[in-house]
N, C-alpha and C positions, 0 to 999 in steps of 0.2 A: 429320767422322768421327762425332761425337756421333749427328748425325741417321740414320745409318746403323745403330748401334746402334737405335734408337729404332723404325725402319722396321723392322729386322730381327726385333723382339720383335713389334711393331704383327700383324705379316706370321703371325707361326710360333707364337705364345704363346695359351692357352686363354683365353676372358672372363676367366675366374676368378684366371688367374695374379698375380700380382703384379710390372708392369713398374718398371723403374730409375727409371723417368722420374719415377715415382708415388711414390719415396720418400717419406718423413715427414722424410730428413734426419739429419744428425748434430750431437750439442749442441754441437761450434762447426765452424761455417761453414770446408768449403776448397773451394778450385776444381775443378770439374768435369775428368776426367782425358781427353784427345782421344783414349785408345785403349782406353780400360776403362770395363765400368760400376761404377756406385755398389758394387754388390754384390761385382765381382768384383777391386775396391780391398778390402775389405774380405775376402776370402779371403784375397787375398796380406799383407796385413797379418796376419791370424791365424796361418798358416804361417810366417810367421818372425818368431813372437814365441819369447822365452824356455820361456814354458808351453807351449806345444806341443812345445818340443824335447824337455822334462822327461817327459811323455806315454809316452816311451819308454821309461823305467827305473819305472813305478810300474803298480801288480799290474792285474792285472782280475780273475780270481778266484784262480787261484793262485799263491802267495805263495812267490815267488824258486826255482820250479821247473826241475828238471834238465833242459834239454831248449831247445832255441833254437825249436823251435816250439809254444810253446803262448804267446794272446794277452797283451799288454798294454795300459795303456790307449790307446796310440797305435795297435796294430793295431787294436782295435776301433772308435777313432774311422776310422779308414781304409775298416773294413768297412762301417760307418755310413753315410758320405759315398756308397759306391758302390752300395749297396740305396737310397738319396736318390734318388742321379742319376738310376737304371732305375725307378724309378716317377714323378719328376718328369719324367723326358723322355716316358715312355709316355702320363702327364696332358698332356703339350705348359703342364707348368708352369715357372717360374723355375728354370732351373738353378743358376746362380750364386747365386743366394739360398739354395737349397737348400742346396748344397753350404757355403757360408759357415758359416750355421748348424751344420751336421754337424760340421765341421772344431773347430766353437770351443764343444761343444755338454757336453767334460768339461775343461776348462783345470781349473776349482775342481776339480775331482779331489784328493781326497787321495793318500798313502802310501795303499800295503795296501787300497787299491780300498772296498768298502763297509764292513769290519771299523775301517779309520782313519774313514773318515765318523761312523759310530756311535760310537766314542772323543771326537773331538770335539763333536759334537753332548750327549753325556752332562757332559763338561768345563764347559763352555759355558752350558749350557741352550736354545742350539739353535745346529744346523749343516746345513744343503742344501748338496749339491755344486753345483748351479744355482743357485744364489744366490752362490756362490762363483765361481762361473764369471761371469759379470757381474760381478763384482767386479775380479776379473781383467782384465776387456778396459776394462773404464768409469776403472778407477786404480789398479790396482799396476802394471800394463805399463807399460814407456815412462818406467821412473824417475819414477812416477806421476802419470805424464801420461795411461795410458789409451792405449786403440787408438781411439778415437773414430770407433766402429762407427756404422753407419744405426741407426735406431729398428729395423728390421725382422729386422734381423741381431740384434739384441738381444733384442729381443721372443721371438726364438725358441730363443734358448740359454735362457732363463728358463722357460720352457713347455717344456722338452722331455720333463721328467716327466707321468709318464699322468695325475698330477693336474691337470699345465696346461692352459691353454685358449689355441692360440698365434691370433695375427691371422691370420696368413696360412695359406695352406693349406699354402703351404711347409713353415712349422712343423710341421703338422701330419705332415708326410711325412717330417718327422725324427723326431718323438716315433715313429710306428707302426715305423719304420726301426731305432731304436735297442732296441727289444722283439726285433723278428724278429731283430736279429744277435746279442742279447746271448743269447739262448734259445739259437739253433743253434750258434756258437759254444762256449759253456759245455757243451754237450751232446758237442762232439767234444771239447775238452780232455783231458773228464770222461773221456773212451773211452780217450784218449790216455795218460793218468795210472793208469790201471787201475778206476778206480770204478763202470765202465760197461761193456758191451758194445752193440752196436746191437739186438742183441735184448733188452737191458730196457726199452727204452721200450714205455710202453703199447698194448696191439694195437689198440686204438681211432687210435689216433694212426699208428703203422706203415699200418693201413689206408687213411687217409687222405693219409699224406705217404710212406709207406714209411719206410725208416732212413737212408737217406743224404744226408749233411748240404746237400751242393747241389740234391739235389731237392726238400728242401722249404724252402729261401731260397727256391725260383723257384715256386715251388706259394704259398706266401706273398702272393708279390709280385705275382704273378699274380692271384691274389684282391683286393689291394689296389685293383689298377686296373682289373679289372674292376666293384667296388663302388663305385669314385671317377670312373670315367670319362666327362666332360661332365657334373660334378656340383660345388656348391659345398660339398661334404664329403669326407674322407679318411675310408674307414671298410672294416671288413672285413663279409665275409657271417659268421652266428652261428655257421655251425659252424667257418671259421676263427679265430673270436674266441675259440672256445669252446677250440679246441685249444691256440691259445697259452697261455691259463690252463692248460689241461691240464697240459702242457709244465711251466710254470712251477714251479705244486703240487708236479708230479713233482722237478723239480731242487733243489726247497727240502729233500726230505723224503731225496732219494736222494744231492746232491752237496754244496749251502749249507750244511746242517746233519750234515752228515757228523761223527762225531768227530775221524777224522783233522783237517780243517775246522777243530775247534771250540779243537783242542790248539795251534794256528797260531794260529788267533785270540785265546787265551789271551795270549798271548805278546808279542803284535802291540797288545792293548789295555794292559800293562802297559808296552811301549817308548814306546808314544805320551804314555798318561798320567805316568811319572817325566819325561819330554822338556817335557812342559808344567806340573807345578810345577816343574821345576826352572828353565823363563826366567822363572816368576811370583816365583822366592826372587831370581830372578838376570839381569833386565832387561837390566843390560849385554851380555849375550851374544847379546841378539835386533839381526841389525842396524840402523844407522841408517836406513839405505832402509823400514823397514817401521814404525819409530817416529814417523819424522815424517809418516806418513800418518793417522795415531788417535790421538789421546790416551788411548784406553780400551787398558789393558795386554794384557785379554783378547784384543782384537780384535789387534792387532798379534801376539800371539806365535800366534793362531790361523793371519794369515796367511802368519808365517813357516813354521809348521810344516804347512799346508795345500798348500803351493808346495814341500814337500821331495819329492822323488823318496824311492823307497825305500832306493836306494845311499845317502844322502845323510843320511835321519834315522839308518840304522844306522851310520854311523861318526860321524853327529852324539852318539849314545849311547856309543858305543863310548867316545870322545874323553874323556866326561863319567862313565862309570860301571864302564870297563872300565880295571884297571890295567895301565898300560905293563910292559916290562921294563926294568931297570935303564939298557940301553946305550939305550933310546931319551925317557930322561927330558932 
């Protein structure tokens, strides 16, 4: 069965791809699976860890919003995953790989989406959600055992920021991937939520993608592989580069930093911050499972509160700062 895998890639997969066969491996040794590859061992291991299930109760941008469709971190890892596949299948690169990465690419995800990232990082003295996300699959999963992902799968949840530089090109198809959905995404919530209409995005942009959100995912991604195809780079042509920043600029100045935004995020950094002196006055509270992973206080109460859902830290607070009523003491 193996070799059938191996022929199959051999057979359909670009020069450039990254085959199973070619792993670098995982830092301990298990037996090869007769019906799976490397990579798509390692999907299914991400999808049914704990962190991914938590994915679905913690923000992407707006914070505990009225409405069952606007995203979360788990829909947007989802949207991720599926802008991955359609560019990586149209390169004839790694799907499985791809997809792997995608899936496991915001596990370190905080509460409260970037607003708790910035809280802890300020706490702290530094905090990345990809650095956290590796964290995650390499030793707190699995009763800290880790998911004991490939190098490659690894390599590319680490690099998924535009800062990274991932090995593979795979990676690379996740980083451009997690841009295009978090941008068009945050643009319809925004419309959804009332902040937006489709006619304020900039006419420069409307011109080139129009306004509606599925035509310019595929205008996107369309670009992406026309720029990457039969090429050992992932990269877009300048004026869709140009737009995404566009884009971006625009959503900093018209949704990110919105007041309404800023009144939540007020809120949201003073819950995070009393949450974390209070396990620094009060260690017992943090539990055992996250203490015997570090001896540094900070680190463990980071990762307890970095692994809470948003349900989760607010009745964590609630529990600690909000007084009961008499019949429920």
């Amino acid at each position: 069965m193996q070799n059938n895998y191996i022929e199959f890639e051999n057979l359909l997969l670009s020069q450039y791809a990254k085959r199973s066969c070619e792993t670098l491996g995982r830092q301990i040794y298990i037996e090869s699976c007769p019906l799976r590859t490397e990579f798509q061992r390692d999907r299914d291991r991400i999808i049914h860890c704990k962190a991914f299930r938590r994915l679905k109760h913690k923000t992407q941008v707006f914070l505990s919003p009225h409405g069952d469709h606007y995203r979360t971190r788990l829909t947007h890892t989802l949207e991720v995953t599926q802008i991955s596949r359609t560019i990586a299948r149209a390169l004839r690169l790694n799907e499985d790989l791809t997809e792997a990465i995608a899936l496991g690419h915001d596990l370190g995800h905080t509460p409260f989406g970037h607003i708790g990232e910035r809280t802890l990082d300020s706490l702290t003295g530094h905090f990345k959600h990809n650095e956290q996300s590796l964290r995650v699959v390499d030793l707190l999963e699995n009763d800290g055992r880790g998911l004991n992902l490939t190098y490659e799968v690894r390599d590319g949840i680490i690099n998924h920021c535009i800062s990274g530089t991932p090995s593979t090109l795979e990676g690379s198809v996740v980083s451009i991937s997690d841009r295009i959905a978090y941008i068009n995404h945050d643009i319809d919530d925004a419309i959804r939520g009332g902040l937006l209409s489709e006619n304020d995005l900039p006419c420069d942009i409307i011109s080139l993608l129009g306004n509606k959100r599925g035509n310019m995912i595929d205008k996107f991604i369309t670009d992406v592989v026309t720029e990457s195809y039969e090429k050992n780079q992932i990269k877009q042509s300048e004026q869709f580069e140009n737009a995404l920043l566009t884009l971006r600029k625009f959503m900093f100045e018209r949704v990110y930093d919105n007041p309404v935004a800023k009144i939540a995020e007020t809120k949201t950094r003073n819950l995070i911050t009393l949450l974390f002196n209070h396990y620094a006055e009060h260690p017992e509270y943090v539990p055992n499972s996250y203490k015997l992973l570090s001896d540094s206080k900070t680190t463990y109460i980071t990762d307890y509160i970095a692994g809470m859902s948003d349900n989760y830290a607010i009745k964590a607070f609630n529990d600690i700062y909000v007084p009961s009523s008499w019949e429920n003491l």
